[in-house]
C-alpha positions as CSV (number, residue, x, y, z in Angstrom):
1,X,149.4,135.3,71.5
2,X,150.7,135.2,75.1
3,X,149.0,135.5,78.1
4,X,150.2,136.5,81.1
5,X,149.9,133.4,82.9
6,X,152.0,131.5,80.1
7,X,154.8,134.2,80.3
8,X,155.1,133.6,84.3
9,X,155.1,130.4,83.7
10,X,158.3,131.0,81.5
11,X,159.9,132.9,84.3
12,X,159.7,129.9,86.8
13,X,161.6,127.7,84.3
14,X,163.8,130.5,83.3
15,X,167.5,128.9,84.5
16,X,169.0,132.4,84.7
17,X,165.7,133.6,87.1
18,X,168.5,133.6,90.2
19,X,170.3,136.6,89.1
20,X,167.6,139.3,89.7
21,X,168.1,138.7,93.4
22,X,171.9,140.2,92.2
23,X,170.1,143.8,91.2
24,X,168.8,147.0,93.5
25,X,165.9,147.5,91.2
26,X,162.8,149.6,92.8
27,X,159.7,148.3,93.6
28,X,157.1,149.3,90.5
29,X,159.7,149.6,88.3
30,X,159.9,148.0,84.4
31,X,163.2,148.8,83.9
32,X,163.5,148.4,79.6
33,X,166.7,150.9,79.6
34,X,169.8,148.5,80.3
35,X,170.8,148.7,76.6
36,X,171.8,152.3,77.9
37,X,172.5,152.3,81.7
38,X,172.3,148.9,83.6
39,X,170.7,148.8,86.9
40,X,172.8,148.4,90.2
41,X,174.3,145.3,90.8
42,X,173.7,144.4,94.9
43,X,176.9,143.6,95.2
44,X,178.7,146.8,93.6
45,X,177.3,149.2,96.0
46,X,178.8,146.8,99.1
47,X,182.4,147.0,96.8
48,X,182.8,150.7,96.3
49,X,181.7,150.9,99.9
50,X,184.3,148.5,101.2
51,X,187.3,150.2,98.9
52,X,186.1,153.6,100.1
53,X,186.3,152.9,103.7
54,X,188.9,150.0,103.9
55,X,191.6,150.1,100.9
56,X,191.1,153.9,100.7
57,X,190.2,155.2,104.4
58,X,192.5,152.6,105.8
59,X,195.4,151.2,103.2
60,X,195.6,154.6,102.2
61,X,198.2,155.4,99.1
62,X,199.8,151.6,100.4
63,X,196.7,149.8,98.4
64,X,198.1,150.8,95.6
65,X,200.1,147.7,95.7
66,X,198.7,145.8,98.6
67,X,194.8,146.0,97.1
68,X,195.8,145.3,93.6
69,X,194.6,148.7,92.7
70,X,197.5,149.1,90.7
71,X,196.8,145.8,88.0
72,X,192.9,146.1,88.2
73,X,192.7,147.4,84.8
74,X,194.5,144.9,82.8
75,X,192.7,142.2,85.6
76,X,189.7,143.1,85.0
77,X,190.3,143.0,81.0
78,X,191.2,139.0,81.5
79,X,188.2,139.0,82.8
80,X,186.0,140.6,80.2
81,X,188.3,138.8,77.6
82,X,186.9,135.3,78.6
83,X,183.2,136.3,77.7
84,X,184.3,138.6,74.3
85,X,186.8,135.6,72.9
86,X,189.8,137.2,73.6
87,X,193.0,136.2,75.6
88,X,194.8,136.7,78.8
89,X,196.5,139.9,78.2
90,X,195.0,141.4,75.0
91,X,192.2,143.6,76.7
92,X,192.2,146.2,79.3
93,X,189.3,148.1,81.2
94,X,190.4,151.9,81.0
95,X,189.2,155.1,80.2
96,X,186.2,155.9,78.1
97,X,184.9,154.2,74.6
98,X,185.6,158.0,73.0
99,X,189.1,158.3,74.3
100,X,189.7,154.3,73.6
101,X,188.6,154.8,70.2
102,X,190.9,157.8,69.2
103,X,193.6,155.3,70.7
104,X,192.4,152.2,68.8
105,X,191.8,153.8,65.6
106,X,195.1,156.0,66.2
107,X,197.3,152.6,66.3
108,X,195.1,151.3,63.4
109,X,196.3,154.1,61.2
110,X,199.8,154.5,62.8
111,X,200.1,150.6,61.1
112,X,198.9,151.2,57.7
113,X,200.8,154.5,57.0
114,X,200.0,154.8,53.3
115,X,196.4,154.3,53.4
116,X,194.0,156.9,54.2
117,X,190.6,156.3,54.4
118,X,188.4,155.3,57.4
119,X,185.0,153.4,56.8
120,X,182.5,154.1,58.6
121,X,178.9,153.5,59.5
122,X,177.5,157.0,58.8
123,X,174.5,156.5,61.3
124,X,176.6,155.2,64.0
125,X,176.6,156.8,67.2
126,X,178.0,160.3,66.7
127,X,180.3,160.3,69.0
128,X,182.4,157.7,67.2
129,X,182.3,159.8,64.1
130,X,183.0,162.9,65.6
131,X,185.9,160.9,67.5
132,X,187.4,160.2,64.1
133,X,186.8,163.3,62.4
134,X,188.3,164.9,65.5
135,X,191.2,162.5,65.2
136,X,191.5,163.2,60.9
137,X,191.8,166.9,61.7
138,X,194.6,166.7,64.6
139,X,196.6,164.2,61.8
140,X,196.4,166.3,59.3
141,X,197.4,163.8,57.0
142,X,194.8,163.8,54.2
143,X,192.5,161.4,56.0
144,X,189.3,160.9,55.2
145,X,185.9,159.0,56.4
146,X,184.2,157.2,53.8
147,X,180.9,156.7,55.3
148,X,179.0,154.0,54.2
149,X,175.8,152.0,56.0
150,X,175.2,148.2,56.2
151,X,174.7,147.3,52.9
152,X,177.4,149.3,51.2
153,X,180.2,148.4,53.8
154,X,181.9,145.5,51.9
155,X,181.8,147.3,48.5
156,X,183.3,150.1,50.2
157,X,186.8,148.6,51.1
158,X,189.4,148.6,48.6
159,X,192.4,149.1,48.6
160,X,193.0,152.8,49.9
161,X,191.5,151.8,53.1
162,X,193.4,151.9,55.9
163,X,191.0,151.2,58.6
164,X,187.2,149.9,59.2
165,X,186.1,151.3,62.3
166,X,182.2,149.7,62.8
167,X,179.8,149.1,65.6
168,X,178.9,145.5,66.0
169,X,175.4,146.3,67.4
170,X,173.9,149.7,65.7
171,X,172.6,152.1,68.8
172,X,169.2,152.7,67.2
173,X,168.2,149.9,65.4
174,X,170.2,146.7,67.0
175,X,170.8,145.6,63.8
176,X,174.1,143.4,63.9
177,X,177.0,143.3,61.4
178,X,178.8,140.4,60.5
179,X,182.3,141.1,62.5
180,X,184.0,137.8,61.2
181,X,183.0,138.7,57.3
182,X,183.8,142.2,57.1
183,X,187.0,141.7,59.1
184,X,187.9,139.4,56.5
185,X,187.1,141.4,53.9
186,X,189.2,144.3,55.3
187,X,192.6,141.7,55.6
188,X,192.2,141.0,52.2
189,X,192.0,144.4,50.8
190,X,195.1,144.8,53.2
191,X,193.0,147.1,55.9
192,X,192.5,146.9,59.6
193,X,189.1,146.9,61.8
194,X,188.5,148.4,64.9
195,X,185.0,147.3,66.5
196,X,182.5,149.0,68.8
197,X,181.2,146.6,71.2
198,X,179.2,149.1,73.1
199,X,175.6,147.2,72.7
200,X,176.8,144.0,72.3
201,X,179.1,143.1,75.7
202,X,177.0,141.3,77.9
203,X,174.0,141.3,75.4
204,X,175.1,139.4,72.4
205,X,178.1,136.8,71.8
206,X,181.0,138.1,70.6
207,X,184.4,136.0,69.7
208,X,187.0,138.5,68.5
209,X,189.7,136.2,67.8
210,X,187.3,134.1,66.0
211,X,186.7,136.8,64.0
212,X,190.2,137.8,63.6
213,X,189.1,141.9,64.8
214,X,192.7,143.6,64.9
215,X,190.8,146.5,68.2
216,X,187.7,147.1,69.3
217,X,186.3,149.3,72.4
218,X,183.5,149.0,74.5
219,X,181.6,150.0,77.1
220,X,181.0,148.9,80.6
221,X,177.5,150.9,81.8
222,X,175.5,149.2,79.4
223,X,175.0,145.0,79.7
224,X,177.6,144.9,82.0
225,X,175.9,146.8,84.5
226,X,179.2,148.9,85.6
227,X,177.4,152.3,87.0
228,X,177.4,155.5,85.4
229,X,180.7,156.5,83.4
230,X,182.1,153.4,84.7
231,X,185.3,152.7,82.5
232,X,185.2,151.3,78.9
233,X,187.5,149.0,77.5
234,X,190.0,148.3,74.8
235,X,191.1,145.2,72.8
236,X,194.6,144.9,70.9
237,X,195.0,141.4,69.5
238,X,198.2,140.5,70.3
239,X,200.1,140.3,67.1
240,X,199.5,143.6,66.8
241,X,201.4,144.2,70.7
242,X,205.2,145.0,69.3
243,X,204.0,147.4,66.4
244,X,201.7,149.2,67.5
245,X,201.3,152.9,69.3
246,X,198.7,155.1,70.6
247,X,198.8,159.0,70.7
248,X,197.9,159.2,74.5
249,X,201.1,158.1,75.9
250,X,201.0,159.1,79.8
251,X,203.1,157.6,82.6
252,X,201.0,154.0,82.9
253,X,201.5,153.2,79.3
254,X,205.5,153.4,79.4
255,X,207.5,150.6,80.6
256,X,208.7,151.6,84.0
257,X,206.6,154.0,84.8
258,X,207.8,154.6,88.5
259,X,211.8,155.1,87.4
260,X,210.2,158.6,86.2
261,X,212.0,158.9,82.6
262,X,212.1,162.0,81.1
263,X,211.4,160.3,77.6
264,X,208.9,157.6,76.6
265,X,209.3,154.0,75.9
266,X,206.4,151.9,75.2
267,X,205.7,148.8,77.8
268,X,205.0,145.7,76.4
269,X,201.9,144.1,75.6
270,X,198.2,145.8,76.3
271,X,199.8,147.9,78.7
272,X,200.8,150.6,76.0
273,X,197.2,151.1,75.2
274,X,196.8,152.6,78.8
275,X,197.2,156.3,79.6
276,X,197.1,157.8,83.0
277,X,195.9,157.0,86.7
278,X,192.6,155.1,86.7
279,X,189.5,155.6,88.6
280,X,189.7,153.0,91.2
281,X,186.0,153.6,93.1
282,X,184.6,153.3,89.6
283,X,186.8,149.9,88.3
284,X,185.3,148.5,91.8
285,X,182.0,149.3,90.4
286,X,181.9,148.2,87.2
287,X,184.1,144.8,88.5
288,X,181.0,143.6,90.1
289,X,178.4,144.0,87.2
290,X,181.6,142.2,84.7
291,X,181.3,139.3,87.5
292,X,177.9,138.6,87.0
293,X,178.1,138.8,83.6
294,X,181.0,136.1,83.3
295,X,179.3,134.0,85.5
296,X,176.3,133.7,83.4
297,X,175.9,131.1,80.6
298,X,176.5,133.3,77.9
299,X,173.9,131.0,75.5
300,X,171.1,131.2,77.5
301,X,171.5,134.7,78.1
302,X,171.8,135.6,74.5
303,X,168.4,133.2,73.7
304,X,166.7,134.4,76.9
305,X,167.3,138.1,75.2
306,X,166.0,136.7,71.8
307,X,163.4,135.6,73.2
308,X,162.2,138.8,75.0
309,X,162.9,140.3,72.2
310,X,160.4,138.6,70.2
311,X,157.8,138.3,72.3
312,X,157.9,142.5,73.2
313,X,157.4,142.5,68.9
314,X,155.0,140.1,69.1
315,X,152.5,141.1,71.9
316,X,153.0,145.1,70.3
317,X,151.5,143.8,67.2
318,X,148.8,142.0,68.4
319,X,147.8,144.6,71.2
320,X,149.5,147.8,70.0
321,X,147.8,148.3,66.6
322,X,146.7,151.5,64.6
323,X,148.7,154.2,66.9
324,X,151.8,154.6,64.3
325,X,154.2,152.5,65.9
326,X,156.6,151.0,63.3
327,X,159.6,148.4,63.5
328,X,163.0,149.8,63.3
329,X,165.0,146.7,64.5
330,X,165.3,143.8,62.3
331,X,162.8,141.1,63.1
332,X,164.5,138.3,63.2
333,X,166.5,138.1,66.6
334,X,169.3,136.7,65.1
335,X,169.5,140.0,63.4
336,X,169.1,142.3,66.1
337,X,171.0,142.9,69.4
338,X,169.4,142.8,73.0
339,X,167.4,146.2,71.9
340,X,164.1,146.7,70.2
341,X,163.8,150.1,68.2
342,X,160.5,151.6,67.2
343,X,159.9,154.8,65.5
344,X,157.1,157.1,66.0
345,X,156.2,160.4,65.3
346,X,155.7,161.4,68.7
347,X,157.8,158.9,70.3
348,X,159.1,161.4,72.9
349,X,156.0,162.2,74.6
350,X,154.6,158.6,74.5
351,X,158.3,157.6,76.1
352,X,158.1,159.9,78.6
353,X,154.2,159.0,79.5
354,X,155.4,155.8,79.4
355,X,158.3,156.6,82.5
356,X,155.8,158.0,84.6
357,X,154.0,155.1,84.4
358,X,156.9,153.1,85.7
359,X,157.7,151.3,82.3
360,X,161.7,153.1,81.6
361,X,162.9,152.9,77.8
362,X,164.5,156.2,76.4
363,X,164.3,158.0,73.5
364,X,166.9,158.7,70.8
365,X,165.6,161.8,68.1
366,X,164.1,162.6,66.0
367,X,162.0,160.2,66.4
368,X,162.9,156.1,67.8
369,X,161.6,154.7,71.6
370,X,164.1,152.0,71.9
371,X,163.9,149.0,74.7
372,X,166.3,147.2,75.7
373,X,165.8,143.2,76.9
374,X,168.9,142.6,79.6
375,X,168.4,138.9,80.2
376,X,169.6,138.8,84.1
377,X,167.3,140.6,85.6
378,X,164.4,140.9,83.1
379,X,161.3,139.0,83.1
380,X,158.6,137.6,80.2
381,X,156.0,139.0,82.4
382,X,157.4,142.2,82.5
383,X,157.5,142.6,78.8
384,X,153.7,141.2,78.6
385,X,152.8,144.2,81.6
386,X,155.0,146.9,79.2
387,X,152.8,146.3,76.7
388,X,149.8,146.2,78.5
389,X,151.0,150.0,79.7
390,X,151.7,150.7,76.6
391,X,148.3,150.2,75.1
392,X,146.9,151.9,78.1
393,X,148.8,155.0,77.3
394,X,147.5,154.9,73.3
395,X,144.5,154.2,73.7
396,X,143.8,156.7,76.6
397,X,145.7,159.6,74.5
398,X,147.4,160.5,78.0
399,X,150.7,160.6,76.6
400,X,148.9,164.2,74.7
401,X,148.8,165.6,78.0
402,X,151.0,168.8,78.4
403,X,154.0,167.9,81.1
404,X,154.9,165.1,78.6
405,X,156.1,167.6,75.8
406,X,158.6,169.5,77.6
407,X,161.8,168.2,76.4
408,X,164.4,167.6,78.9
409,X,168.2,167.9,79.1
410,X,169.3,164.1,78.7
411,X,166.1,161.7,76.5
């Protein structure tokens, strides 16, 4: 096992140690929760400031065009494209993953108009299913969700499937799917795929073209350390540019939006996946935390995760024994995203003993603590002292104590 010296000693030959001097992150503070909310990036807090008082306070309505305000979504999605294997002009940062997915899986169905069913992951994160069902009802077309989980998804396409809409990295358990296999087996049964790259942007590499994915969505509060809410992200590829259409067709998704038409016409390209006026404090936000991101060697960030990973499973086992803890995520980090999922029958007391104690996970019911293992700012020592809280907490029994069981709004 570990010790703590030998896991410094890792952090001193760590090559991506420089980028925790990019974070705000409190003194005290084992932050094990970026799988869910990333931790401020210095330099975003500076940006919003700077477009709040300067391109807002001072350029006024004029920094629409003379701040770039205007082309900062589809900017920032060449951006993100380079570290998800995209290209130049097939991505854009926009709305939210909900509202991005009714859009993607929208245009998905609008393309294969005599298919009807939808595969899904049935324990995916419920707001993509109820996103879908949502959209199945407003169609009123006689779709339906076949839902399916990880080992039934390739026997589940056939022929009447229009669309396979799956999450690359599973919200509980971090277990990955095989985006390049599946996506094949959808073209050859004549179906399209729409991926959720919520927990795996930033975390895990991801080469859509490579994989031939037709959409996919994504999130930008997560690994790419964007804020709270910051905007998500859609990805058309581009042979799919002249066919496709989306349901949400405001003013920024026609092709001259400023000659005011009375009726729509599509613009070319990504553009027609957008919808209406953007947030531009929050697209500052999140640009600086998708800066960091694409500046870091995306290998050694996805082996520097694996690696935390493994030893957070490793030192549990040898140190966390005989309290009820058991493995959710697969083992092997190959398997797995940047998240490690344990279940427990009290997992939400223990989590929340586990905050006060300055060690930050979250809980997702009935029952899983999950933590997540952000490789810019995370260190191996801090996953050797989580432990060591950890065990502290189970073997003391504190987390029994009553202020821990009351249940609070947002776990």
């Amino acid at each position: 096992m570990m010790n703590r010296e030998q896991a410094t000693a890792l952090d001193q030959a760590d090559p991506l140690t420089p980028f925790r001097a990019e974070f705000a992150l409190p003194e005290g503070i084992i932050y094990l929760n970026g799988n869910s909310l990333g931790p401020l990036p210095a330099r975003a807090a500076a940006r919003v400031a700077e477009v709040a008082a300067k391109e807002w306070g001072e350029g006024l309505i004029r920094s629409w065009n003379s701040a770039g305000w205007y082309s900062a979504p589809r900017r920032l999605g060449d951006k993100l494209a380079g570290l998800l294997g995209a290209e130049s002009g097939e991505m854009v940062v926009t709305d939210a993953t909900g509202l991005n997915l009714f859009k993607a899986v929208a245009a998905a169905l609008d393309l294969r108009p005599d298919r009807k069913v939808i595969v899904m992951e049935g324990s995916n994160f419920p707001t993509n299913n109820y996103i879908v069902q949502g959209l199945a009802r407003f169609l009123d077309r006689g779709h339906e969700i076949r839902f399916v989980e990880k080992d039934e998804i390739l026997q589940a396409i056939g022929p009447d499937v229009a669309v396979v809409a799956l999450t690359h990295a599973h919200y509980k358990t971090a277990h990955l799917l095989d985006m390049a296999g599946i996506t094949a087996a959808a073209h050859a049964a004549g179906a399209l795929t729409v991926w959720d790259l919520c927990h795996s942007a930033g975390a895990v590499p991801v080469d859509l073209n490579g994989a031939g994915a037709d959409f996919a969505v994504g999130c930008s509060y997560k690994y790419l350390n964007g804020g709270p809410g910051s905007p998500a992200f859609l990805f058309a590829a581009r042979r799919h540019h002249a066919s496709m259409r989306q349901p949400l067709s405001g003013w920024w998704s026609h092709a001259t939006p400023f000659a005011f038409d009375r009726d729509f016409q599509p613009a070319e390209g990504i553009a027609r996946m957008l919808t209406g006026t953007q947030p531009i404090l929050s697209l500052a936000g999140a640009e600086a935390g998708i800066d960091l991101a694409c500046r870091a060697n995306a290998a050694q960030a996805r082996a520097k995760s694996s690696a935390l990973g493994d030893l957070f499973i490793e030192l549990l086992e040898s140190r966390v024994t005989g309290h009820g803890f058991n493995l959710e995520s697969p083992r092997l980090a190959a398997e797995r995203g940047g998240h490690v999922a344990l279940s427990h029958p009290q997992g939400y007391p223990i989590m929340k003993a586990l905050i006060e104690a300055g060690v930050i996970g979250d809980f997702r019911a009935p029952d899983t603590l999950r933590f997540g293992f952000s490789p810019l700012y995370l260190r191996y020592v801090d996953v050797w002292d989580a432990v060591a809280v950890l065990a502290e907490i189970m073997e003391s029994g504190r987390w029994q104590e009553a202020r821990f069981q009351q249940v609070e709004a947002v776990t």
